[in-house]
C-alpha positions, 0 to 999 in steps of 0.5 A: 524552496519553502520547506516550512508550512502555513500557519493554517497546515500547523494548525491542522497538524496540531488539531491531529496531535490533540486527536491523537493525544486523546484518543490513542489507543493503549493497545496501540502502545501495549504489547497485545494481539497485532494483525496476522495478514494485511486484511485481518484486523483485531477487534481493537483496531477495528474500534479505533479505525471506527473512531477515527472514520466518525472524527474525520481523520481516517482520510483526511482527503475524503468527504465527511461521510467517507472518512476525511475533512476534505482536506489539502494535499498538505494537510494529507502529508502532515497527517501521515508525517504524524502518524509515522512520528509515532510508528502506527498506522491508521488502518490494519487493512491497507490496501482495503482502506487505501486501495479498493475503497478508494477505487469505489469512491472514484468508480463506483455506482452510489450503491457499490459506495454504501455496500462495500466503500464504508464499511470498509472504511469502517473496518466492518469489512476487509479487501484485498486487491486481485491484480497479478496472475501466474505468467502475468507479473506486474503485466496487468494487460496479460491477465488470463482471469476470465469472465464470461457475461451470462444474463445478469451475472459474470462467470469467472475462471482464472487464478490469482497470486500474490494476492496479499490478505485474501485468506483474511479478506471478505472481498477482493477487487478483482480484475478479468478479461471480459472481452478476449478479442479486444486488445489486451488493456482494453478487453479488462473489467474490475469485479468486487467478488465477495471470498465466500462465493462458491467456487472461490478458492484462496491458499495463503503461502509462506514467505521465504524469509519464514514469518509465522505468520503469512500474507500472500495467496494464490487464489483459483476461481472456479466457475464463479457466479458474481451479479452484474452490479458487482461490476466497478465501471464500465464493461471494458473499462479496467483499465483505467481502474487499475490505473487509479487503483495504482495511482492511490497506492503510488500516492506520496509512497515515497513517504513511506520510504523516507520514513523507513530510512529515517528509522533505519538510521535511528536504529543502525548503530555503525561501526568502523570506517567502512560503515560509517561511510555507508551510515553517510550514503544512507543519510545522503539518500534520505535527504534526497528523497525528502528534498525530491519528495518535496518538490513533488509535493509542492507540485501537486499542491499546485494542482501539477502531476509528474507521472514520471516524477513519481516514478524517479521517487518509487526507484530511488526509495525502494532501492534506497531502502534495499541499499541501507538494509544490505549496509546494516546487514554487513554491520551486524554480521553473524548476528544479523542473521537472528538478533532482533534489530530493535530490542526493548521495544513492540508495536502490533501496529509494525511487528517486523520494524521492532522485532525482526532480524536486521537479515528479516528486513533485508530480503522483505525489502525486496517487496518494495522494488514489486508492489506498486511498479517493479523498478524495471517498470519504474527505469522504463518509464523514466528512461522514455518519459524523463530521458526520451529515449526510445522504446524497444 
């Protein structure tokens, strides 16, 4: 296995530094407003998601005129390895920016790319992404959310929850039962319903590990009137937006796992026999993934897809991840439960990695095994499409 890249790759990294070097922020750096939500962004940042949009390096992979270069899958890796070198993100509305504008690029009419995509993209506009439903889960085929076609408009009823950032949000790609006698993934449309329609409510919730700040909603739709063209394909067709939704969201995830672990060794500090032993399953687990995330890598380089490979990857990751938190709990003790895990050191850009409780970072992990594919769906796929064994 070649675990080196091209000069070619280098040189697009090194292009992205030069970028960086230049253009950074201080506010990136400086302890100053940071997001309250995963779709609110302070003024600061939206500047420079503007910037780096117009220079082509918001996403690498996209057009010119929506963000990127057209740039590799390689090229996307070194990209993300480099912001992660620096602990900031691209953008403060991610799943706006990763999720539902690049479900409209994929989906959407021409129209739907110039009113919603870049201004998202843009951060002149923020989204969130309205999939689960009370009863439902991770069960998008259940949803109950309905929309009724009435001349040139839907009217939506139904309820959301775990929406995240919605009370922040000016948009929520949002996903109803249009037909309600076809089979269940068959009778699922995609609707962009803008936050302030009449009818629209959203109540963002605390979470159990008590941040001042809240990210979650739960949102009602009460009679919502929403324009035909704010339909994301076709009647019916739902479900293979969803899937492309979660396909963009699932896209190199794994990378987001290795590089939490990679920190969480940078920062856990062990003590005695027993946790250096669990300092050394820690290490052994992220060389793992690197190396099975390299592979999977170098598979879609060649234009290959392993769904289920992708799916080994989100399991070992999260759960990965949980394993090193749960360890470094255990090695702080008492004082775990308080005491910032990190001292000396802020970024708005990831305000819990450098100021939460080793305790704080433990029970938000569990987040990890739910978005993008809980790990029981996760064991289930790999179980009939890796190991063959059959469905029950």
């Amino acid at each position: 296995m070649q675990l080196t890249f091209d000069a070619d790759v280098e040189a697009f990294r090194a292009e992205f530094i030069d970028f960086l070097d230049a253009h950074l922020p201080a506010e990136a750096e400086a302890e100053t407003e940071r997001s309250r939500s995963t779709s609110h962004v302070p003024e600061w940042s939206r500047r420079w998601q503007r910037l780096q949009f117009d220079h082509g390096w918001l996403l690498p992979g996209n057009p010119p005129e929506f963000g990127g270069r057209n740039a590799g899958i390689l090229e996307q890796f070194v990209h993300r390895e480099e912001l992660a070198r620096r602990r900031i993100y691209h953008a403060f509305n991610p799943q706006g920016v990763g999720i539902i504008a690049a479900s409209l690029l994929s989906f959407g009419t021409e129209e739907q790319k110039r009113k919603w995509a870049v201004p998202i993209l843009r951060a002149e506009m923020t989204a969130s992404l309205g999939m689960s439903e009370p009863g439902a889960g991770s069960d998008l085929a259940g949803l109950r959310t309905r929309a009724d076609a009435v001349d040139d408009h839907f009217v939506v009823n139904g309820q959301k929850v775990w929406t995240s950032g919605a009370h922040d949000a000016d948009l929520i790609l949002t996903f109803v039962r249009t037909d309600p006698d076809a089979p269940k993934h068959k009778g699922i449309s995609a609707l962009i319903i803008p936050t302030d329609s009449p009818g629209v409510v959203r109540r963002p919730f605390a979470s159990v590990y008590g941040r001042d700040d809240v990210d979650f909603n739960e949102v009602f739709f009460s009679d919502v009137r929403v324009p035909a063209e704010n339909l994301v394909g076709p009647v019916g067709g739902g479900w293979k937006v969803a899937n492309g939704s979660l396909g963009h969201e699932r896209t190199m995830m794994w990378m987001a796992f290795a590089n939490r672990l990679e920190q969480l060794l940078e920062d856990y500090h062990p003590v005695g026999e027993v946790n250096r032993d669990r300092y050394a399953t820690i290490v052994m687990d992220y060389q793992a993934l690197r190396l099975l995330g390299s592979a999977a890598l170098g598979q879609a380089a060649r234009g290959e897809r392993d769904i289920p490979g992708v799916s080994v990857l989100k399991l070992l990751g999260s759960e990965a991840e949980q394993n090193a938190l749960r360890h470094a709990l255990d090695g702080a003790g008492i004082d775990g439960l308080t005491s910032p895990a990190v001292t000396g050191r802020h970024n708005p850009y990831s305000p819990d990695l450098f100021t939460a409780s080793w305790f704080t970072r433990y029970i938000s992990s569990y987040a990890g095994t739910i978005s993008g594919g809980t790990s029981e769906i996760q064991r289930n796929i790999i179980a009939q499409r890796v190991l063959g064994l059959p469905a029950r």
